[in-house]
C-alpha positions as CSV (number, residue, x, y, z in Angstrom):
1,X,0.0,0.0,0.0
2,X,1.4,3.3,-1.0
3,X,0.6,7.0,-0.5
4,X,1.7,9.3,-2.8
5,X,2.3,13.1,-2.2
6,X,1.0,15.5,-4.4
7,X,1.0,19.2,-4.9
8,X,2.1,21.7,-7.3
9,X,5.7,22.7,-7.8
10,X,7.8,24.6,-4.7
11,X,5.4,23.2,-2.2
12,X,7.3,21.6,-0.3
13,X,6.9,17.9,-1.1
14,X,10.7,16.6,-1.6
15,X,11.6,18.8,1.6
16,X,8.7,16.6,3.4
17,X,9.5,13.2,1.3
18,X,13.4,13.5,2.7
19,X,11.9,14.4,6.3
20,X,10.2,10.7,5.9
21,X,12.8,8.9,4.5
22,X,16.3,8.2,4.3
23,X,16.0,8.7,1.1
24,X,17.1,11.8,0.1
25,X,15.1,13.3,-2.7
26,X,16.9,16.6,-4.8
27,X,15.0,19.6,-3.2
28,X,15.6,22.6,-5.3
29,X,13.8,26.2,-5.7
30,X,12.4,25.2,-9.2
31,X,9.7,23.5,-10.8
32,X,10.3,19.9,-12.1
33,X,12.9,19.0,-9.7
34,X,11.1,15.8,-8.9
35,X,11.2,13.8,-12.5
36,X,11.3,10.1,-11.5
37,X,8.5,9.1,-8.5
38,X,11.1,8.6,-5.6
39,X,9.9,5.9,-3.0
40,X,10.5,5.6,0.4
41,X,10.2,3.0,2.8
42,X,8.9,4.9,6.3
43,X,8.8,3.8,9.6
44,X,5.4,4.1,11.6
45,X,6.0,5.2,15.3
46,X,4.0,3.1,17.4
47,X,4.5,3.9,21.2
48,X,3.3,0.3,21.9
49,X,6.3,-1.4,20.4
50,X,8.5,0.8,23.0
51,X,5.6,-0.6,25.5
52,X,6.1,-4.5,24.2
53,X,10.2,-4.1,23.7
54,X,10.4,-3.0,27.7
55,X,8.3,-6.2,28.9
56,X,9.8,-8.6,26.6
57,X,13.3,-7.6,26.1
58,X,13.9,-9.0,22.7
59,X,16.7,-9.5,20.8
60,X,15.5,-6.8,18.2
61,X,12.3,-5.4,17.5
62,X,10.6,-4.6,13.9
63,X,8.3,-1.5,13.2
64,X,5.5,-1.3,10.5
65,X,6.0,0.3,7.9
66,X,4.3,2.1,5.0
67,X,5.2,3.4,1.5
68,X,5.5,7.1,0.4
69,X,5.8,8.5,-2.9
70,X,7.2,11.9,-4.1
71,X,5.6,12.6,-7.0
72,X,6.7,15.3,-9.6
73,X,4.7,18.8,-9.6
74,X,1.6,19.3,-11.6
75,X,0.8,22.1,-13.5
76,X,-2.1,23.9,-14.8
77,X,-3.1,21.4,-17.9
78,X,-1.8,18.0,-16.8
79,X,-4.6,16.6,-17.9
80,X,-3.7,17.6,-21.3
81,X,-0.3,16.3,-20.9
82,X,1.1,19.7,-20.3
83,X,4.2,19.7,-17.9
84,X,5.4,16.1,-16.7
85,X,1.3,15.7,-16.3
86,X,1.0,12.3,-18.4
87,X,3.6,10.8,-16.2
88,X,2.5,12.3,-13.2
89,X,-1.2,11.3,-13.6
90,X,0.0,7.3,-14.5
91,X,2.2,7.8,-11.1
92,X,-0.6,8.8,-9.1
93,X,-2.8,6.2,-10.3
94,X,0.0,3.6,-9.1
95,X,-0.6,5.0,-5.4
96,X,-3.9,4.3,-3.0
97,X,-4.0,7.3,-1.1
98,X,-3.4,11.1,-1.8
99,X,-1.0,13.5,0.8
100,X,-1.7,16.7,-1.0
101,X,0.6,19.0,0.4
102,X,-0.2,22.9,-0.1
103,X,1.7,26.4,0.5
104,X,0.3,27.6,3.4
105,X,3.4,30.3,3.9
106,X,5.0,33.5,2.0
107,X,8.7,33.6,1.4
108,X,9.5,36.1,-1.3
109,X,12.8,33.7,-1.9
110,X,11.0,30.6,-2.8
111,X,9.1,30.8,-6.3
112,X,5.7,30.2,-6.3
113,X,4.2,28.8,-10.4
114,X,1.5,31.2,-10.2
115,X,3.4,34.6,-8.8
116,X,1.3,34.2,-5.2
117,X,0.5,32.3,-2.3
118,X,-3.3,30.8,-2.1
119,X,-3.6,27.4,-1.0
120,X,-7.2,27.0,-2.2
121,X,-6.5,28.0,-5.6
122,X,-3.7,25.5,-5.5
123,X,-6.0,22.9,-4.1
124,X,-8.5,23.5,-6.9
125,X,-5.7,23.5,-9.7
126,X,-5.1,19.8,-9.1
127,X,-8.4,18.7,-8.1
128,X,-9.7,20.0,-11.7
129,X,-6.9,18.2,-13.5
130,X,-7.6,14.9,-11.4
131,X,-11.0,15.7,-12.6
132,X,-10.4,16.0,-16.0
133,X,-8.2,12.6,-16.2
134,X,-11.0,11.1,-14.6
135,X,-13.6,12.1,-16.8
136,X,-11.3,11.4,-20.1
137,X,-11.4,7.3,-18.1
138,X,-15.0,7.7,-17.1
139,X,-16.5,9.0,-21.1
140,X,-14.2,6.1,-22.4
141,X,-15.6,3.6,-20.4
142,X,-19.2,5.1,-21.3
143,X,-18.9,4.6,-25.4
144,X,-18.1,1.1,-24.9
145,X,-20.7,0.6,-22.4
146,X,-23.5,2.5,-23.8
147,X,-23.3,0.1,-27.0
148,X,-23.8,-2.9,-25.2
149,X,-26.6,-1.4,-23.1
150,X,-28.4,-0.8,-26.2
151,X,-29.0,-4.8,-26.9
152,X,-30.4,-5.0,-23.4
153,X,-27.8,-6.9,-21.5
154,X,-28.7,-6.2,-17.9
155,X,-25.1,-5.8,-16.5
156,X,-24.2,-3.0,-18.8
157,X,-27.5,-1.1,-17.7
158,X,-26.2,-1.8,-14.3
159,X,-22.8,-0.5,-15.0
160,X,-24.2,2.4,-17.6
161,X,-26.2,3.9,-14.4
162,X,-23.4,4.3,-12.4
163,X,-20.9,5.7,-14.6
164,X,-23.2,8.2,-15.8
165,X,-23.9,9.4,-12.4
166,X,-19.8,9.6,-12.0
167,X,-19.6,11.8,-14.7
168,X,-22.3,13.8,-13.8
169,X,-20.3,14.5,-10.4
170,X,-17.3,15.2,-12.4
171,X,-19.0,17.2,-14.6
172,X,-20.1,19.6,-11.0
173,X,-16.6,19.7,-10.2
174,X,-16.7,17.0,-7.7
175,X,-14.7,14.2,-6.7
176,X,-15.2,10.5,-7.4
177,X,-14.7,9.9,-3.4
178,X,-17.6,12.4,-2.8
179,X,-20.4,9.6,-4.4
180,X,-21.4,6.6,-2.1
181,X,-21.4,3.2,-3.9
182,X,-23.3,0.6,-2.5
183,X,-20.7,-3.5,-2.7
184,X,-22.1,-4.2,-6.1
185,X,-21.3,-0.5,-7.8
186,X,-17.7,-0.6,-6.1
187,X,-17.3,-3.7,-8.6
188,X,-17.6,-1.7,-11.8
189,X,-16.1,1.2,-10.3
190,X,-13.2,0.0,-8.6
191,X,-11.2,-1.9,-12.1
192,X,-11.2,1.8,-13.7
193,X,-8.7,3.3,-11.1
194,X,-10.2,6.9,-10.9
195,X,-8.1,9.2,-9.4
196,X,-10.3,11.9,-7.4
197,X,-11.7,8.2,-6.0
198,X,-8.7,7.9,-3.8
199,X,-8.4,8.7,-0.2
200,X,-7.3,12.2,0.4
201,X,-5.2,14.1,3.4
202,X,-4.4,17.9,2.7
203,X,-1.2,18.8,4.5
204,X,-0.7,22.0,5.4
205,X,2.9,23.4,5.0
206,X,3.4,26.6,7.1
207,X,6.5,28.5,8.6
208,X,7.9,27.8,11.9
209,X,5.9,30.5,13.6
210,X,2.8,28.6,12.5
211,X,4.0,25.1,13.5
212,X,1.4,24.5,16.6
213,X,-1.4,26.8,15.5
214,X,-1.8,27.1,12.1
215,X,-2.7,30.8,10.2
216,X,-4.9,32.5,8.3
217,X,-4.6,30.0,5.1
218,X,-5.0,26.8,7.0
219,X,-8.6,28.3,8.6
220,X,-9.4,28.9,4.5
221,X,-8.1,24.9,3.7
222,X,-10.4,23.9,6.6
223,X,-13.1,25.6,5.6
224,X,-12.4,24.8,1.8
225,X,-12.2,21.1,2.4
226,X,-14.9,20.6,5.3
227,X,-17.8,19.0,3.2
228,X,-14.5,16.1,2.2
229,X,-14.4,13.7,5.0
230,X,-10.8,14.6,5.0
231,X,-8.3,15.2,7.8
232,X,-6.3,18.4,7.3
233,X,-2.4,18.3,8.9
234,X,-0.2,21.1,9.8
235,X,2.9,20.8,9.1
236,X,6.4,23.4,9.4
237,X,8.1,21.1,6.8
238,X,11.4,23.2,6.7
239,X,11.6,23.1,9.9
240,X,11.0,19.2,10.7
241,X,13.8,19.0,7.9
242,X,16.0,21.0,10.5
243,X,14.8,18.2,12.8
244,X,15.5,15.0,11.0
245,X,18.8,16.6,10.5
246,X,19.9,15.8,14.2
247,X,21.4,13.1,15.0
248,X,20.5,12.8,19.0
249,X,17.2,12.0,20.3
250,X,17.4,14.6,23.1
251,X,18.6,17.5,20.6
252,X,15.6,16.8,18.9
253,X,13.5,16.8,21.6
254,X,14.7,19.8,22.8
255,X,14.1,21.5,19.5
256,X,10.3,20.4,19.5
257,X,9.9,21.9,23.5
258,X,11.5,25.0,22.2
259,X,8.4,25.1,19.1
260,X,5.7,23.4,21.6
261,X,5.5,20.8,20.3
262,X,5.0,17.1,21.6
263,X,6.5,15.2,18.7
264,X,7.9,15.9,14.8
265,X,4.9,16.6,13.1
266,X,5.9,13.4,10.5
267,X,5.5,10.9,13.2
268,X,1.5,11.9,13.0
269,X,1.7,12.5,9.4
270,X,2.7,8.8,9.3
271,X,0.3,7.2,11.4
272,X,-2.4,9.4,9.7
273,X,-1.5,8.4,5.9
274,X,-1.2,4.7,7.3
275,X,-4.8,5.0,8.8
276,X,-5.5,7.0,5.3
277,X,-4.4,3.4,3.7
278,X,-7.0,2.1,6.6
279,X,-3.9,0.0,7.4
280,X,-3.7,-1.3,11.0
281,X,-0.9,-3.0,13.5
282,X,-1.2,-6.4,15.1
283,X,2.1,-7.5,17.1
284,X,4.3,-11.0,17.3
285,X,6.2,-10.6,20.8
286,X,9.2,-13.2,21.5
287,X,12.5,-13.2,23.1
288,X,14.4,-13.2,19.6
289,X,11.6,-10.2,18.5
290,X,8.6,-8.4,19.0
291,X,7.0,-7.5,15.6
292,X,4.8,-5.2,14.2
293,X,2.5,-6.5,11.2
294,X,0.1,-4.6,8.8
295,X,-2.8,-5.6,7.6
296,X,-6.0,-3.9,5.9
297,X,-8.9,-3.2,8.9
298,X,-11.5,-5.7,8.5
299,X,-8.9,-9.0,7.8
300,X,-9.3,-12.4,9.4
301,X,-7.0,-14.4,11.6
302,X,-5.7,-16.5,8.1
303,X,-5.3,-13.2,5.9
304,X,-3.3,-11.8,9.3
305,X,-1.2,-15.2,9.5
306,X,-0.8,-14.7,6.0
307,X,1.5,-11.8,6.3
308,X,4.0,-13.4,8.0
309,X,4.2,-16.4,5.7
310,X,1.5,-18.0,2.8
311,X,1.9,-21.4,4.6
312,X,0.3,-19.9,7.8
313,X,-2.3,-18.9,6.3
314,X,-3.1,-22.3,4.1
315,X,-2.7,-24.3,7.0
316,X,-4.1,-22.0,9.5
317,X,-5.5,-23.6,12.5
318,X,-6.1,-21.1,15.2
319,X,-4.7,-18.1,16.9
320,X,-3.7,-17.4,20.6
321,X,-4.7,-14.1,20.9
322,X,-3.9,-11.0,23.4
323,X,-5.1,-7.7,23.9
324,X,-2.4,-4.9,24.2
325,X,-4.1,-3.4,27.4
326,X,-4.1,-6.8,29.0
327,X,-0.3,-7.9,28.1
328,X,0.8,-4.7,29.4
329,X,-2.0,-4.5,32.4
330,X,-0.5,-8.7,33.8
331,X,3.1,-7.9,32.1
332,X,3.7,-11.1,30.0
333,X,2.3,-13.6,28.2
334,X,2.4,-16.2,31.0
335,X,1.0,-13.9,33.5
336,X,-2.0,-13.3,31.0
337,X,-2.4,-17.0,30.7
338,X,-2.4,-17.6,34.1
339,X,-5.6,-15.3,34.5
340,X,-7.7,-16.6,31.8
341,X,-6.9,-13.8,29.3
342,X,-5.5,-15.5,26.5
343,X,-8.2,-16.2,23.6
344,X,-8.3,-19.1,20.9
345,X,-9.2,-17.4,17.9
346,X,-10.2,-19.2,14.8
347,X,-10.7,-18.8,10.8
348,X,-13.7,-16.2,11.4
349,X,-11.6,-13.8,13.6
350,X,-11.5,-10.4,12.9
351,X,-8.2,-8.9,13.8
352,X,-8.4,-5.8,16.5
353,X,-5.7,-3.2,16.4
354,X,-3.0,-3.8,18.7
355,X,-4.0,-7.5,19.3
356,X,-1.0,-9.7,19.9
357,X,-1.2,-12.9,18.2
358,X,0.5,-16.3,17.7
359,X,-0.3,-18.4,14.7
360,X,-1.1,-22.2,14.9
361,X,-0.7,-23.9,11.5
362,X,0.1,-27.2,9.6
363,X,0.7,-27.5,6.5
């Protein structure tokens, strides 16, 4: 599962993509300094692992972790290929959520496309180009389907319905993500990939002074996006770039007490783009490790087993199961057995954030 950041060019994104990563993408003052889609493989801070890693002691311990994506800038008339736009449209459609980051701060030293700073402007400029692309999928789709309507095949009446009323929203200057399908519409819809469909958080990135409270232009994004079912994060990107830069834990720490901070604003732009990806964390704890493991909210005890190996998961039998508040509340695993607290889960199981589990298979 990947998220993808988005935004037009001098934004901010690489500055924020080499805060996340230790990959460091080429940040420049110009448009187009982002040609290839870098990807980075990030970390998700989980206070519970500290938690688990401080009862059990384990030889080493394993975070979850979730894929970013810096993206190259879009212009005004992407959609018509203008810019990098082809290739930044087929790169976008690769990811499954959207971290659209927008200018929320003046500097007269860094260049903005349009000559000024207006984040809802921005916001608009790339949701009408996402728009577009979608609609160029969405009348494609429609020729072919309209045809086959015609010699009354009941699927394709189906499937006619709801792409016209897709296009209509487009048309209104709406997102796909704004129309509610019912299980059987999400089947035609989901195979044609549109773009505005995807899960969206709008990151705000403001100057140091604006780190904890925001300004004037993230009031406007909130009050822009509030009808979007989307979270809005600020975010002082040069300046968590200052922080990634230190080495110590206690320098950085320092640094965020000094802003007023409680922690880097990444760290909760991570665990909100892996909640974005409705991603969660279920935990292996051991001597030789304590694990975290992602899996989609809503999977089963198999698909769970599944991550750590195929076999698991074809020869599942059951799983011991253990709440994180009652590990930590009896402090190990045979305390928790002693009172009663363990569960034997089986194929039906639907896994629970935090659970800590350990598989019984045979293959």
């Amino acid at each position: 599962m990947k998220a993808g950041i988005v935004g037009l060019p001098n934004v901010g994104k690489s500055t924020l993509f080499n805060c996340l990563s230790n990959a460091k993408a080429q940040s420049a003052n110009f448009p187009f300094c982002t040609i290839e889609p870098n990807l980075g493989v990030v970390n998700v801070p989980d206070e519970r692992l500290k938690k688990l890693e401080e009862l059990v002691n384990p030889e080493k311990v394993v975070p979850a972790t979730v894929e970013i994506v810096d993206i190259a800038g879009l212009v005004k008339g992407a959609s018509k290929g203008e810019g990098l736009g082809n290739q930044f449209l087929a790169n976008i459609r690769e990811t499954d959520a959207i971290l659209h980051v927008l200018r929320c701060f003046e500097n007269d030293n860094i260049v903005h496309v349009d000559g000024s700073v207006d984040p809802i402007r921005d916001k608009e400029t790339i949701d009408i180009e996402l728009q577009l692309k979608d609609l160029e999928t969405v009348q494609k789709r429609l020729e072919r389907v309209k045809r086959t309507a015609k010699t009354g095949q009941k699927e394709a009446q189906i499937e006619l319905d709801i792409l016209l009323k897709v296009e209509s929203t487009l048309l209104e200057g709406k997102s796909v993500r704004s129309i509610s399908f019912t299980e059987k519409e999400e089947e035609f819809v989901s195979p044609l990939q549109f773009i505005t469909a995807k899960p969206v958080l709008y990151v705000c990135n403001v100057d140091e002074a604006s780190a904890v409270s925001g300004n004037d232009f993230v009031e406007k994004v909130k009050e822009a996006v509030k009808d979007e079912n989307a979270e809005v994060l600020v975010l002082a990107v040069a300046t968590e770039a200052d922080i990634a830069e230190l080495e110590d834990y206690e320098e950085r720490q320092l640094f965020l007490d000094d802003l007023g901070l409680e922690e880097a604003g990444v760290s909760r732009l991570i665990r909100s783009a892996y909640k974005l990806l409705n991603l969660q964390t279920y935990f292996t704890a051991g001597v030789k490790e304590v694990r975290a493991w992602t899996v989609a909210v809503g999977a089963t005890a198999p698909q769970a087993a599944g991550v750590i190996h195929t076999d698991f998961e074809k020869g599942f039998i059951r799983a011991e199961t253990i709440s994180y508040s009652d590990y930590v509340a009896y402090g190990s695993e045979a305390k928790v057995k002693e009172a009663g607290k363990m569960r034997v889960e089986g194929k039906d199981y639907i896994v629970k954030d935090g659970d800590i589990m350990h598989f019984r298979f045979n293959v």
